[in-house]
C-alpha positions in Angstrom: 170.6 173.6 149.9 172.1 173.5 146.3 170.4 170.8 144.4 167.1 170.7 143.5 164.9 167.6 141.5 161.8 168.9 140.6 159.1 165.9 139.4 156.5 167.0 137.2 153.8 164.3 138.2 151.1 165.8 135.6 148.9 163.2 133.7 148.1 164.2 130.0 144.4 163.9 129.3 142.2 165.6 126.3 140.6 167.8 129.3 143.7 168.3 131.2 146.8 169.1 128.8 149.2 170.0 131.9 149.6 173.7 131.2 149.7 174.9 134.3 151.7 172.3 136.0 154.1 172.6 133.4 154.6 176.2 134.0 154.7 175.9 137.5 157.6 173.7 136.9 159.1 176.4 134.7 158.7 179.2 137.2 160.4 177.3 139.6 163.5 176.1 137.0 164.1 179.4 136.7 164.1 181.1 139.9 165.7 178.2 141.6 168.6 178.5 138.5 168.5 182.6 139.3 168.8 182.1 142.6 172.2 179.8 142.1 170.7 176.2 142.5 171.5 172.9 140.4 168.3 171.6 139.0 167.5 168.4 137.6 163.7 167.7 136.4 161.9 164.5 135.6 158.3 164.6 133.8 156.4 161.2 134.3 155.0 161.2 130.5 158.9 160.8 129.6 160.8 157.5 129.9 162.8 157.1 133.1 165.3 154.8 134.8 165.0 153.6 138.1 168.4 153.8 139.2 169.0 157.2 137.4 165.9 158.4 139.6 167.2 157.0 143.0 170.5 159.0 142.6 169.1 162.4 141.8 167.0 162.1 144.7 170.0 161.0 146.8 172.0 164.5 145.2 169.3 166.3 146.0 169.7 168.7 149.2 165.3 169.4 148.1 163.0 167.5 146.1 159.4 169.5 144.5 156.6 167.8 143.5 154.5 169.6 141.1 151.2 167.9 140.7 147.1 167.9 139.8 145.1 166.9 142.4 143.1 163.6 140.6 140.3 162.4 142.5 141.9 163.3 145.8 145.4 162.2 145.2 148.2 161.9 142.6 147.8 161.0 139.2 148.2 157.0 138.5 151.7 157.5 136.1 153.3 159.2 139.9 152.2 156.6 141.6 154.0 153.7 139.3 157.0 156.2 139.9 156.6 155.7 143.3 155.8 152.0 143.3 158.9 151.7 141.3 161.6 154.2 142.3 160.7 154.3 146.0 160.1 150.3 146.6 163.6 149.5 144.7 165.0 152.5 147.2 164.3 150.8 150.3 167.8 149.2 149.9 169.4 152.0 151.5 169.2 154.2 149.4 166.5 156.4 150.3 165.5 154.1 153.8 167.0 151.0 155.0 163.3 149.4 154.9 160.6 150.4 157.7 163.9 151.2 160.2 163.1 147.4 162.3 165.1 144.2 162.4 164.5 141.5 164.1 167.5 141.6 166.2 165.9 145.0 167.2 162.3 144.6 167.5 162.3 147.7 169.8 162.9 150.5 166.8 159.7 152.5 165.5 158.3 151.5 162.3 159.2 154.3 160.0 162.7 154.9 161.4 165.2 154.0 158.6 165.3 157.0 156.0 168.0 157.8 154.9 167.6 161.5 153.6 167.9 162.9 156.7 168.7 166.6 156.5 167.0 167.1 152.9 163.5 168.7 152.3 160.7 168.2 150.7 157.8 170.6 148.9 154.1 169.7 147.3 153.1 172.1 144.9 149.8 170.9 143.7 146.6 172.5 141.7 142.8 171.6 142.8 139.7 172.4 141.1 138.4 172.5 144.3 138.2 176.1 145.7 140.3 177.2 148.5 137.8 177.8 150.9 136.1 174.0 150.9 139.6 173.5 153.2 139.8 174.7 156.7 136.0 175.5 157.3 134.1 173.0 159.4 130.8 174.9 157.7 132.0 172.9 154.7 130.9 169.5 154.4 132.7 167.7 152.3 136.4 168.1 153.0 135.1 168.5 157.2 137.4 171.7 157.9 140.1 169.6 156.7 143.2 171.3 155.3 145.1 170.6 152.0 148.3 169.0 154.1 145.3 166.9 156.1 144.3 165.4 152.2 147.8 164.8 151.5 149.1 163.2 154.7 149.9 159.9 152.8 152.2 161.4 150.8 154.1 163.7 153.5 154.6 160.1 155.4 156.2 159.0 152.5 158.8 161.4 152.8 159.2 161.3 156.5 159.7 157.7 155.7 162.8 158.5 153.9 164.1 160.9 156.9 162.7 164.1 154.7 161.3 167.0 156.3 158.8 169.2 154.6 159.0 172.6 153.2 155.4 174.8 153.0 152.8 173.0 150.8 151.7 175.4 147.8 148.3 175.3 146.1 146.2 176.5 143.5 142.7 176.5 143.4 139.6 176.4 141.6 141.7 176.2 138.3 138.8 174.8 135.9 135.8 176.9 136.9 137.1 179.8 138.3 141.0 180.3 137.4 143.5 183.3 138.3 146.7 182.1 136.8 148.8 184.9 136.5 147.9 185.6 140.6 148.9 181.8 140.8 152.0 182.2 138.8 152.8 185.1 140.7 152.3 183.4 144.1 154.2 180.4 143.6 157.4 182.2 142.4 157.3 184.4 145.3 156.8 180.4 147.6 159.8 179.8 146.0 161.8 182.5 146.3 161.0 182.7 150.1 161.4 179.0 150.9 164.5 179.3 148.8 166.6 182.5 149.1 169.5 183.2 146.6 172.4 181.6 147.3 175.8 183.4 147.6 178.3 183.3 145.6 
């Protein structure tokens, strides 16, 4: 991997200024830019163009996703990103459609990415606390894990051939924050998930 496209998929609100998903982002520039990686970056609150998107995620050997978790998902502006940079890249693209054709009704849905070989990584930030995942004693997530909560969006990427890198969160980061333990976590994800690149 050389290329990197880090989307920054943080929603601006009075209550939730983006802070820490904008340094997230940062740490990650700039070890993957020490480490000898090409990044390119794209915040939803800034003006985009489709086709401009599609071809920085077709140069990119790894795409991160740096976002709040907003009532259990992705903020609205990353999901009109989606609807409109994914959707107009199922013309090859990033998937040639669903993968079937009529003339071969036998492929599996979900067959035709086309970013086979490249990677994927969720980096996301939760009020809820880390242990309401993987504990059947807690009700409300059901021993669920944070991958189990995101499994729509890590199909969206194995709809486009991707494979995924280690999911990285942070936790409890409105009542009970430890940013700097955070900060210090996530640049050490990165630096193990990826390693400096020789020259």
């Amino acid at each position: 991997m050389k290329n990197i496209l880090i989307l920054n998929a943080h929603e601006y609100y009075s209550f939730s200024q983006g802070k820490l998903n904008g340094s997230l982002v940062e740490i990650a520039r700039s070890t993957l830019t020490a480490n000898g990686y090409s990044v390119q970056k794209t915040t939803m609150t800034d003006a985009y163009d489709v086709d401009t998107e599609l071809e920085k995620h077709r140069t990119a050997d790894a795409v991160i996703v740096q976002s709040p978790v907003n009532w259990m998902g992705m903020p609205w502006s990353f999901k009109k990103y989606m609807d409109l940079v994914y959707t107009a890249g199922t013309d090859g693209r990033l998937c040639n459609g669903d993968g079937r054709t009529r003339k071969d009704p036998a492929r599996q849905y979900g067959s035709g990415g086309t970013m086979t070989g490249k990677k994927y990584l969720l980096s996301l930030t939760f009020n809820a606390p880390a242990d309401a995942f993987d504990d059947p004693a807690q009700k409300f997530f059901e021993g669920k894990s944070v991958d189990d909560l995101f499994w729509p969006m890590h199909l969206n990427f194995r709809f486009f051939g991707m494979e995924p890198l280690p999911t990285f969160s942070c936790h409890d980061v409105v009542k009970n924050p430890e940013i700097l333990n955070d900060l210090s976590r996530y640049e050490a994800h990165i630096r193990t998930h990826f390693p400096a690149i020789r020259p």
